[in-house]
C-alpha positions as CSV (number, residue, x, y, z in Angstrom):
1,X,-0.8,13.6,-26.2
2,X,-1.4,14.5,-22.4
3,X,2.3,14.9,-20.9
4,X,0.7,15.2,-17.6
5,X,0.1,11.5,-17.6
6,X,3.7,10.7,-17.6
7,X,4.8,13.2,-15.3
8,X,4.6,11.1,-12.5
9,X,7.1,8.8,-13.7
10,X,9.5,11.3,-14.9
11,X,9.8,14.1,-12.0
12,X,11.2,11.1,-9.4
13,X,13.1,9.8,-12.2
14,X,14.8,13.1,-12.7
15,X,15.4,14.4,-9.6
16,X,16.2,10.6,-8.0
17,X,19.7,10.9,-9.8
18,X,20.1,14.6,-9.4
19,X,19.9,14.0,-5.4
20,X,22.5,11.7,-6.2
21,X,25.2,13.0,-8.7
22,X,24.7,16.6,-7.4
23,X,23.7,17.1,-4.1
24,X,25.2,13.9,-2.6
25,X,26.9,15.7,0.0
26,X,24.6,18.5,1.2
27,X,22.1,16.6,3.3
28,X,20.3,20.4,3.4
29,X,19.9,20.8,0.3
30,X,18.9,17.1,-0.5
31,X,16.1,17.7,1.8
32,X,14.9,20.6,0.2
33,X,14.6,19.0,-3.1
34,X,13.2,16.2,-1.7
35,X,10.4,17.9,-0.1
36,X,9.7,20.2,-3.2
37,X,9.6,17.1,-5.5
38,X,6.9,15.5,-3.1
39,X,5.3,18.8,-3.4
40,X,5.2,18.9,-7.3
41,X,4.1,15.2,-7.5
42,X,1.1,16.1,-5.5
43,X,0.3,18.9,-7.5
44,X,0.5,16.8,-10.9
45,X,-2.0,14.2,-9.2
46,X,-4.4,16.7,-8.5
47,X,-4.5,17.7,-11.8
48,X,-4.6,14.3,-13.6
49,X,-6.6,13.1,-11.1
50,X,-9.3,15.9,-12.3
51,X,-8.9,15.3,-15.8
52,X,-9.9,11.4,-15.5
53,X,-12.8,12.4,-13.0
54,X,-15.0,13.4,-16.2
55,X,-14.6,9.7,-17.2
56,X,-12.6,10.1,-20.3
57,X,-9.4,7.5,-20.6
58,X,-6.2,9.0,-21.9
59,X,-3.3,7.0,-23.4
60,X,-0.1,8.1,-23.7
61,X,2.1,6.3,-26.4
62,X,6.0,6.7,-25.7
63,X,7.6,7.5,-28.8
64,X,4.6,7.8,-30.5
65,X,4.4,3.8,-31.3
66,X,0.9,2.8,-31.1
67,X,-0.6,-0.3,-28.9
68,X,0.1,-2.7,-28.5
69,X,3.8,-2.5,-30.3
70,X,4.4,0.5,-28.1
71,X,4.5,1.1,-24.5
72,X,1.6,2.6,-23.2
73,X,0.5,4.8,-20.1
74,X,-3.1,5.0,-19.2
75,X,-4.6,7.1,-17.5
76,X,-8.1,6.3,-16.0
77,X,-9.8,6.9,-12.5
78,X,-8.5,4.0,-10.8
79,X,-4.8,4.7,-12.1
80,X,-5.3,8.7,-11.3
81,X,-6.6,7.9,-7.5
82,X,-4.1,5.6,-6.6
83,X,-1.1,8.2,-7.9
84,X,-3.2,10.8,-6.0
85,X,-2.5,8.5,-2.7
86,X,0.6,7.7,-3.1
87,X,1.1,11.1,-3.3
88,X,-0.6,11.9,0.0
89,X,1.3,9.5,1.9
90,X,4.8,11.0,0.9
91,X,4.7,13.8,1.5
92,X,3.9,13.3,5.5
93,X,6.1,10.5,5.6
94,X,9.6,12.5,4.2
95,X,8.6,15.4,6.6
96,X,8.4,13.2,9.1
97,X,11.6,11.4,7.8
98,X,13.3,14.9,7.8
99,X,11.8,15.9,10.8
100,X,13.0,13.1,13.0
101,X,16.2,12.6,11.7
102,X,15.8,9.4,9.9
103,X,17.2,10.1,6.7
104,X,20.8,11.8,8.4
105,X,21.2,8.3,9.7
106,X,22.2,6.2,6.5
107,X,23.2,6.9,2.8
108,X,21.3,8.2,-0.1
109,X,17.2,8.1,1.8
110,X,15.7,10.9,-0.7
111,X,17.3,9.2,-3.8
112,X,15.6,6.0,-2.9
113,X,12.5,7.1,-1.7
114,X,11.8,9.1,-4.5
115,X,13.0,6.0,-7.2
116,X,10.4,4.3,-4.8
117,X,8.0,6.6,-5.8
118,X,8.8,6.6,-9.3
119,X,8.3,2.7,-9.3
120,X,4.9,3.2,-7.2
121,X,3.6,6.0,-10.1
122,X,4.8,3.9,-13.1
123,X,3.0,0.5,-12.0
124,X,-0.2,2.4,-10.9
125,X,-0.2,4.1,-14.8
126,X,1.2,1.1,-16.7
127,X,-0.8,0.0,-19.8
128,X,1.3,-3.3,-20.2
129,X,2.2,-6.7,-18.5
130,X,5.8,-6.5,-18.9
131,X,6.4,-2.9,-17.6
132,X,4.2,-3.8,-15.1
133,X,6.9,-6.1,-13.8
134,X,9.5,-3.6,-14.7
135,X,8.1,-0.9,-12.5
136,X,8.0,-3.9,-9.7
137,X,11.8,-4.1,-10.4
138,X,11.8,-0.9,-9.6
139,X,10.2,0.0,-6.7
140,X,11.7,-3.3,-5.1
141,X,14.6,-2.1,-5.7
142,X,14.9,1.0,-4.0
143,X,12.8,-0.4,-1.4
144,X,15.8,-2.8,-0.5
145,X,17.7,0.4,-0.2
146,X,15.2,1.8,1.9
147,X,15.1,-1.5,4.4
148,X,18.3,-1.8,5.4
149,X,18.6,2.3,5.9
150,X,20.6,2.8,9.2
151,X,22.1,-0.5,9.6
152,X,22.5,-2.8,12.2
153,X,22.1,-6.7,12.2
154,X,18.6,-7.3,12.9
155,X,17.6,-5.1,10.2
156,X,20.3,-6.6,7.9
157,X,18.8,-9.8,8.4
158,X,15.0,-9.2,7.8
159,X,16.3,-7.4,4.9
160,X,17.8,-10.2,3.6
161,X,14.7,-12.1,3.8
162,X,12.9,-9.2,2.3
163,X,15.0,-9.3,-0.9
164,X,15.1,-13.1,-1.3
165,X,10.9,-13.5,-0.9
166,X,10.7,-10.4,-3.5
167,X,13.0,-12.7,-5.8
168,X,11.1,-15.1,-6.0
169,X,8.0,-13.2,-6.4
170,X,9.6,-11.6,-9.6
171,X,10.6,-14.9,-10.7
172,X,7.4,-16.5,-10.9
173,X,6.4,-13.2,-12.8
174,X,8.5,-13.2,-15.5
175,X,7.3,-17.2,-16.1
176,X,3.3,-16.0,-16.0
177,X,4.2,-13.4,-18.5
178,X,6.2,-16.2,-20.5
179,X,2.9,-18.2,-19.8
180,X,0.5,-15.6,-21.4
181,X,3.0,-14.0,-23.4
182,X,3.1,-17.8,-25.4
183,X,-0.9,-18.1,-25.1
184,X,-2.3,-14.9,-26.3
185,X,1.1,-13.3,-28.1
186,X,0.8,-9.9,-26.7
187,X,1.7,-8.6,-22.8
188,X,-0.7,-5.5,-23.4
189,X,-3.3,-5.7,-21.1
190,X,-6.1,-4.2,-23.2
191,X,-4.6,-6.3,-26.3
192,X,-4.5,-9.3,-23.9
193,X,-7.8,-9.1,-22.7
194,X,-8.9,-8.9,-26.5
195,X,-7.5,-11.9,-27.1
196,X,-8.4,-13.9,-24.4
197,X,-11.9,-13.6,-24.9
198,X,-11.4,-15.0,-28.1
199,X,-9.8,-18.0,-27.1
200,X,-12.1,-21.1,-27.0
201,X,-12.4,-23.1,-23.4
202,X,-11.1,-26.4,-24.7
203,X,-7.8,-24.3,-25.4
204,X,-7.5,-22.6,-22.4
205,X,-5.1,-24.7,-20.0
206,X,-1.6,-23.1,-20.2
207,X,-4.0,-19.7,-19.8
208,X,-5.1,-20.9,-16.7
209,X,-2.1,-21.5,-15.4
210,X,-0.8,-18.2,-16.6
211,X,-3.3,-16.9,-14.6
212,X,-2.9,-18.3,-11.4
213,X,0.6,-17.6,-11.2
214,X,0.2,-14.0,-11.6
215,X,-2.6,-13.9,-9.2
216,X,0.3,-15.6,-6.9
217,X,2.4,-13.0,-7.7
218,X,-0.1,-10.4,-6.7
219,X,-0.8,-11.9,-3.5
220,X,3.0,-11.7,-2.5
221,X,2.7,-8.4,-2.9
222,X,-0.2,-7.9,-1.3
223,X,0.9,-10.6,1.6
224,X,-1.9,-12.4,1.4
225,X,-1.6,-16.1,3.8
226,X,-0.2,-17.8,3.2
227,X,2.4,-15.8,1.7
228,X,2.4,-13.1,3.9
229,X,5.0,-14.5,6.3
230,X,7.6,-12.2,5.1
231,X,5.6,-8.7,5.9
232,X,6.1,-8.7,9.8
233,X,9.7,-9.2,10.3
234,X,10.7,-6.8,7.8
235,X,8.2,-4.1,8.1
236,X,8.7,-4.0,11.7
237,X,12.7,-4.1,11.6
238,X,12.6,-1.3,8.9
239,X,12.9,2.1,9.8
240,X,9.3,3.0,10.3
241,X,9.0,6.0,8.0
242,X,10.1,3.6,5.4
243,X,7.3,1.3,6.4
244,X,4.6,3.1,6.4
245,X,5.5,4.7,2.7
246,X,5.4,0.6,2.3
247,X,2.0,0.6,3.3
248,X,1.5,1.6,-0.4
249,X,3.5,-1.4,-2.1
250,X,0.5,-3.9,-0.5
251,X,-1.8,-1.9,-2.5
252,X,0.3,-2.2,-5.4
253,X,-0.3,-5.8,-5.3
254,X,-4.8,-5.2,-4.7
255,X,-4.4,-2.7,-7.5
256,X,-2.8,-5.3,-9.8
257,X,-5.8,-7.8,-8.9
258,X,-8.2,-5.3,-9.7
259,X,-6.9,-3.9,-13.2
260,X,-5.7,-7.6,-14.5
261,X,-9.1,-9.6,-12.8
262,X,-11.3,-7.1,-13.9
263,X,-9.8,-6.3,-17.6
264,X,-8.5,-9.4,-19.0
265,X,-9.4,-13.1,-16.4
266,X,-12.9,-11.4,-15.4
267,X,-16.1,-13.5,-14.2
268,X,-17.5,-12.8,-17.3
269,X,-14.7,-14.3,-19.2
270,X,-15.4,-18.0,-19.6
271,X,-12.0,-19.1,-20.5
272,X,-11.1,-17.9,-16.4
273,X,-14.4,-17.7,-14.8
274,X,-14.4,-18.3,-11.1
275,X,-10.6,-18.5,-11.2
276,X,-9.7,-15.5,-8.7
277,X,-13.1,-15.8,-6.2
278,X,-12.1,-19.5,-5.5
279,X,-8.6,-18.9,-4.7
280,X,-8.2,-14.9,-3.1
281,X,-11.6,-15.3,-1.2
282,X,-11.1,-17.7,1.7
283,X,-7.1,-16.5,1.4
284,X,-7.8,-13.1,2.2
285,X,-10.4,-14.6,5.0
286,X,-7.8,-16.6,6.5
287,X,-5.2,-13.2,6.5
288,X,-8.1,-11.0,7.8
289,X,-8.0,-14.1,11.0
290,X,-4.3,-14.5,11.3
291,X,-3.5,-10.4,11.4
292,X,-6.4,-10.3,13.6
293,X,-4.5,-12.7,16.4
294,X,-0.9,-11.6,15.4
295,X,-2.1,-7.4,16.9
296,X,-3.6,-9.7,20.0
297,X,-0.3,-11.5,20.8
298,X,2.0,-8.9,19.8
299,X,4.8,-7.9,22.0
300,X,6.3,-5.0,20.1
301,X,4.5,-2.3,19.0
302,X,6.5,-2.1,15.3
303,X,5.2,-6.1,15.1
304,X,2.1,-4.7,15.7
305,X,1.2,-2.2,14.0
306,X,3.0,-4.7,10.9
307,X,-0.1,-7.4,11.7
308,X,-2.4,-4.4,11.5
309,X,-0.9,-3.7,7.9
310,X,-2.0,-7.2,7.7
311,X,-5.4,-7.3,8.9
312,X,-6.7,-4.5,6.9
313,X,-5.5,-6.2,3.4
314,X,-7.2,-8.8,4.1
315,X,-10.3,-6.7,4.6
316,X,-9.3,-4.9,1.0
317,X,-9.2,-8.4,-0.7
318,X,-12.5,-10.1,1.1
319,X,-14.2,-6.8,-0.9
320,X,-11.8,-7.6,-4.2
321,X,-12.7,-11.2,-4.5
322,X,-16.5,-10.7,-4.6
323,X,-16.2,-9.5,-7.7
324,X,-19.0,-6.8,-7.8
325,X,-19.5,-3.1,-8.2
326,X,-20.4,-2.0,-5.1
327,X,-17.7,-4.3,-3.5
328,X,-15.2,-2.7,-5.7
329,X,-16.2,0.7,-5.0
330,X,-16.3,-0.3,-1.5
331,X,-12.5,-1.6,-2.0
332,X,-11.8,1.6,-3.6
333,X,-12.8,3.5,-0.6
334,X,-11.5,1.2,1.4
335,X,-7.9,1.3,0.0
336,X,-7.7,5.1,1.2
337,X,-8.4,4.6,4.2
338,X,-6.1,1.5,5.7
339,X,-2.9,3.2,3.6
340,X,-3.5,5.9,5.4
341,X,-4.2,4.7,8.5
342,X,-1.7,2.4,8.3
343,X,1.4,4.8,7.7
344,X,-0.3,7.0,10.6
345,X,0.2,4.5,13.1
346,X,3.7,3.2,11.7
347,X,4.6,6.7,12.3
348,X,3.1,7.0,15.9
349,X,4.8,3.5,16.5
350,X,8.2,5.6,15.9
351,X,7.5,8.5,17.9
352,X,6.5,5.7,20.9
353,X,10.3,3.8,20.3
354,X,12.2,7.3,19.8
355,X,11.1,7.7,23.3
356,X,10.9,4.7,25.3
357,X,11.6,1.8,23.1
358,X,9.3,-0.4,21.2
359,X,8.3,-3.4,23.9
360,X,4.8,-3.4,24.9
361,X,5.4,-3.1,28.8
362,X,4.9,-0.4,31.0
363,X,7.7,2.3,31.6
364,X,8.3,5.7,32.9
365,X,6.0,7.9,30.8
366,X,7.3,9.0,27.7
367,X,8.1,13.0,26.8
368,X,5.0,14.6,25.3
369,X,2.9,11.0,26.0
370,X,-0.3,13.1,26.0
371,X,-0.1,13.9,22.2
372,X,1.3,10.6,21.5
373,X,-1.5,8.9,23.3
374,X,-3.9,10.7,21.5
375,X,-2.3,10.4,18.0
376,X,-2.0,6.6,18.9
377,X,-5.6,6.8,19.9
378,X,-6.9,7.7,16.3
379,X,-4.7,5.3,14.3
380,X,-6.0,2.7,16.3
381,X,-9.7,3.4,16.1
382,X,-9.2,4.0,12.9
383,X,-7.7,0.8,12.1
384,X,-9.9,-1.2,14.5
385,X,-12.8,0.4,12.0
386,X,-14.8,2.5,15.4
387,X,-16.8,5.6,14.8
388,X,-16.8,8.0,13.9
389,X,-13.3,7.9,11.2
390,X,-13.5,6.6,7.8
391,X,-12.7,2.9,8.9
392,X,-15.9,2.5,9.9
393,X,-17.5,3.8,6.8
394,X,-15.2,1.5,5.1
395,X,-16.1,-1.9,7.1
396,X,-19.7,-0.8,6.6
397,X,-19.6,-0.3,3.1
398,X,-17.7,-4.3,3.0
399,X,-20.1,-5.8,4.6
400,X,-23.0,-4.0,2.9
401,X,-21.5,-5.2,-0.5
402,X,-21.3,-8.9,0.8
403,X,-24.6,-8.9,1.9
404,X,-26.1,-11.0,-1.5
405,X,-22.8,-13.4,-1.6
406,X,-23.0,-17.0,-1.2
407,X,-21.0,-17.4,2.2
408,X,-21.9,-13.9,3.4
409,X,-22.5,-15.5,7.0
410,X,-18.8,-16.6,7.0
411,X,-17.5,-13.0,5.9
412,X,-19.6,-11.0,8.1
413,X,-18.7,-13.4,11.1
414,X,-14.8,-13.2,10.1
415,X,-15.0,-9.2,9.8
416,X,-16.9,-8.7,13.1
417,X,-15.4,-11.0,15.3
418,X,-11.1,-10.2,13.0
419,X,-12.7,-6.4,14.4
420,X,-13.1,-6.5,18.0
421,X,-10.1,-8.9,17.9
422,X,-8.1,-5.8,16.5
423,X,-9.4,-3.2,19.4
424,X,-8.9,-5.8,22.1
425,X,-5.4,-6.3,21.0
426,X,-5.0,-2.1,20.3
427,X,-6.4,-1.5,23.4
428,X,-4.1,-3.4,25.5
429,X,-0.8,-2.1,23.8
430,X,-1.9,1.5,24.4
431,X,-3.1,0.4,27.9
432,X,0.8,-1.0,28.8
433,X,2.3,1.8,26.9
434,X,0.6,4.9,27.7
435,X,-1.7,4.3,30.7
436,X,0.4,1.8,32.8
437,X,3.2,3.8,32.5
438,X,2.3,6.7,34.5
439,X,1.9,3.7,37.5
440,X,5.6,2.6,36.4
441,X,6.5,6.0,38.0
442,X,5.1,5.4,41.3
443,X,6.0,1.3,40.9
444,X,8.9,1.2,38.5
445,X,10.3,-1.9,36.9
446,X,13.6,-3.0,38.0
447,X,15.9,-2.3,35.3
448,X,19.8,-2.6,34.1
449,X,21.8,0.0,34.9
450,X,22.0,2.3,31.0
451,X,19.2,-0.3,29.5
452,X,16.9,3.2,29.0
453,X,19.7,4.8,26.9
454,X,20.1,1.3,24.4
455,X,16.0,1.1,24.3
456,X,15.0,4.3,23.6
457,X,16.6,6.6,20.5
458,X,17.8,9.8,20.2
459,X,14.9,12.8,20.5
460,X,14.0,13.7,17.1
461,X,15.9,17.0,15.8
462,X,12.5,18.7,15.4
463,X,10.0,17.5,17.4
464,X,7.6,20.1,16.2
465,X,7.9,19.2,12.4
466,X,7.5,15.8,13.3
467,X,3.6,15.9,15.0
468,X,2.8,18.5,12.3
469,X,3.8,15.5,9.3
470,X,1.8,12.4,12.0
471,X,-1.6,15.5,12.1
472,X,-1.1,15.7,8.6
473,X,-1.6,12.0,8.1
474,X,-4.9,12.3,10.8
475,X,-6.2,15.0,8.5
476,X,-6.3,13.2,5.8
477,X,-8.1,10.4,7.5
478,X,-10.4,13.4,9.0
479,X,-11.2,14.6,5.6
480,X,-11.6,11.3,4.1
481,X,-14.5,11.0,6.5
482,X,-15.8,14.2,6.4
483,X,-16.3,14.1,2.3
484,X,-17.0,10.2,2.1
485,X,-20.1,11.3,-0.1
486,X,-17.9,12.7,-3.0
487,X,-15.2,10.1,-2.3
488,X,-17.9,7.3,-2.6
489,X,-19.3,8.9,-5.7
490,X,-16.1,8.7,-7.2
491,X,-15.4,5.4,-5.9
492,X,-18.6,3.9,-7.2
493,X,-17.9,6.2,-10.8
494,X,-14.1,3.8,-11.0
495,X,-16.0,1.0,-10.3
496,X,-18.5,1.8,-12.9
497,X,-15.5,2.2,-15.4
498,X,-13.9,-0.6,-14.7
499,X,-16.5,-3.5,-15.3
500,X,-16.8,-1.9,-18.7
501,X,-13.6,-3.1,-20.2
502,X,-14.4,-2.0,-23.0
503,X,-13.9,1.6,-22.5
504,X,-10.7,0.8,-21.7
505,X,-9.8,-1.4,-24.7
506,X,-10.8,1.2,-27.3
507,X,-9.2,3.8,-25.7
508,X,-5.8,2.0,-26.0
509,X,-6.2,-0.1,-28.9
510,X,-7.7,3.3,-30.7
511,X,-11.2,1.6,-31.7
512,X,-8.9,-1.2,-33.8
513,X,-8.9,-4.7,-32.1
């Protein structure tokens, strides 16, 4: 067997309580561990991410037990690119972390973040329903951790909120898996899917319902409306580092869509067919609108960038929900880009209320504002889906792909207008923050005597560290439009691999069904 495929999983899952038991008290050292860890976790997703570009899918049993009595890890394109960018994301986001200060000012940051990362791995390479879930547990739970890093009421209290949503997300997980678990007898996806093609359509109620409660699940995850109510208040009351390594725990929940919708309930399957295009289509068309207006009447820039998180999922899940190749490879590419963006700007959004606080109004300019202006300039073009960064590529290649659906008027028209909604509301926040400060100087605001020393935070320790980690996340974004041929290619390959199941199936079930 390929150990490389569980590495993932078990570097983070080492060295999470090895931060804790050994270097608890040597913040230093901590950091250095952390940062190498991030460092070896990219390297291993290099390298299984070029051993499942040739198209071959590789299982690994744990203790050798055979599927689908044994837990499973699988490693295919999709489950390889999504490890490769989570990896890409961290390793920015804890320099930045370090580099700012963040993670001196609660308990135990690098433990959790790197249990968070374990979680993130071990969902994205999961071969089975129930450890699935188990890997949710997980990354939910350091990501509580994580939320409430720093203290303080306000964040207390969205993190309250945050825990008691994610609850009852879990909850109404473990009763879909009791759901299919009772229906089909198995929680092993490729075992599942098996099954569930064999089961005739007279018999296929409490299947159905199975279904549609894990495709609920799924949407809380990927805070799609109307369940999305929870993302804003917490994401923008957490410490932003620690929301923009959540901007990969959305796509945990479009990642779950695609494996379980395209393996097991698929379009072709009659006993589910047209289950998930009725239900996520107009949802993630109503999210796309309603993140659209929340960047427009934002009036902090945390908030905002939090609807923008918003916005672009429900771009990602307009391209899920058609149910295609090319949509899904244009989801594929798609999903790079807005996690990516979207930590970018979560990141610029910290550097903006380390300086002058987080309200949208203008102020006395900010230290360096030129280079924060500018780095808040990319994220937002590239959010907005403007030309020349890999948004726009994205976008292009969505509405290409939902050129031949049946309400393709309605999607285009929701995109387009959801667009220019997002760079008139973008436009105006950097306009207040950036460019109608430098009048501030010359017109101030009246303000309370000591309100600039409770708005704006402490400068960051390293300042210099800091940019490099925010231009690390622009030239990823740089790159991903620079190769978008090779990344399209590959894209389109995953997309290719995963509307034949059956690949899949016999690679885990070894031939036998």
């Amino acid at each position: 067997m390929n150990h490389w495929i569980v590495a993932p999983i078990v570097l983070p899952a080492i060295l999470a309580p090895f931060i804790i038991m050994v270097l608890r008290y040597h913040l230093d050292l901590q950091r250095i561990f952390s940062v190498a860890g991030v460092v070896a976790l990219l390297g291993i997703a290099l390298t299984i991410t070029a051993q499942a570009a040739g198209g071959d899918i590789q299982v690994y049993e744990l203790g050798n037990w055979p599927a689908p009595f044994g837990i499973v890890m699988v490693l295919d394109r999709l489950s390889a690119m999504m490890v490769l960018l989570t990896a890409l994301i961290a390793l920015p986001i804890v320099l930045y972390a370090i580099a700012s200060g963040w993670d001196d000012r609660g308990k135990h940051f690098h433990a959790l973040f790197h249990f968070q990362l374990m979680g993130v791995c071990g969902a994205f390479l999961t071969g089975d329903a129930f450890n699935l879930f188990v890997f949710f547990e997980v990354l939910l739970i350091a990501s509580y951790g994580l939320m409430t890093h720093g203290g303080g009421s306000v964040r207390l209290k969205a993190g309250v909120q945050y825990v008691v949503y994610n609850l009852i997300g879990s909850t109404l997980f473990l009763f879909a898996l009791g759901v299919l678990y009772g229906v089909t007898g198995t929680l092993n996806m490729a075992d599942m899917a098996v099954r569930v093609a064999e089961l005739p359509a007279e018999d296929t109620a409490l299947l159905r319902v199975g279904a549609v409660l894990l495709l609920l699940v799924f949407c809380i995850k990927a805070a799609v409306l109307p369940l999305h109510f929870w993302l804003p208040a917490s994401y923008a009351n957490a410490p932003l580092p620690v929301a923009a390594l959540f901007a990969i725990m959305t796509k945990v929940g479009a990642y779950s869509i695609v494996r379980m919708y395209t393996l097991g309930f698929g379009p072709e399957v009659e006993a589910t067919q047209g289950l998930v295009g009725t239900w996520l289509q107009p949802a993630a068309l109503l999210t796309l609108a309603v993140g659209a207006i929340g960047i427009l009447g934002a009036q902090h820039i945390a908030r905002m960038v939090a609807f923008c998180a918003i916005t672009s999922m429900g771009t990602l899940l307009i391209a899920i929900s058609l149910f295609t190749e090319t949509a899904t490879a244009a989801a594929l590419y798609y999903i790079f880009h807005s996690t990516l963006a979207t930590a970018l700007l979560f990141l610029v959004a910290d550097l903006v209320m380390e300086r002058q606080g987080g309200a949208i109004e203008p102020k006395a300019p900010m230290p360096q504002s030129g280079l924060v202006s500018a780095l808040f300039f990319v994220g937002a073009i590239a959010l907005a889906g403007m030309p020349p960064l890999s948004g726009f590529i994205g976008k292009l290649l969505v509405l290409d792909a939902a050129r031949d659906a049946p309400d393709a008027g309605t999607i285009w028209a929701v995109i387009l207008i959801g667009s220019f909604i997002t760079i008139v509301g973008l436009a105006r926040a950097g306009t207040m923050i950036f460019w109608k400060s430098h009048d501030a100087q010359y017109n101030p605001v009246p303000k309370v005597e000591g309100e600039e020393a409770l708005v704006a935070g402490p400068p960051e320790p390293n300042p210099g560290l800091a940019f490099t980690a925010v231009f690390g996340a622009v030239l990823g974004l740089v790159m991903l439009t620079l190769f978008a041929g090779p990344a399209l290619n590959y894209a389109g390959k995953t997309a290719e691999q995963l509307f034949t199941p059956e690949d899949y199936i016999s690679a885990v079930l070894g031939g036998e069904e």
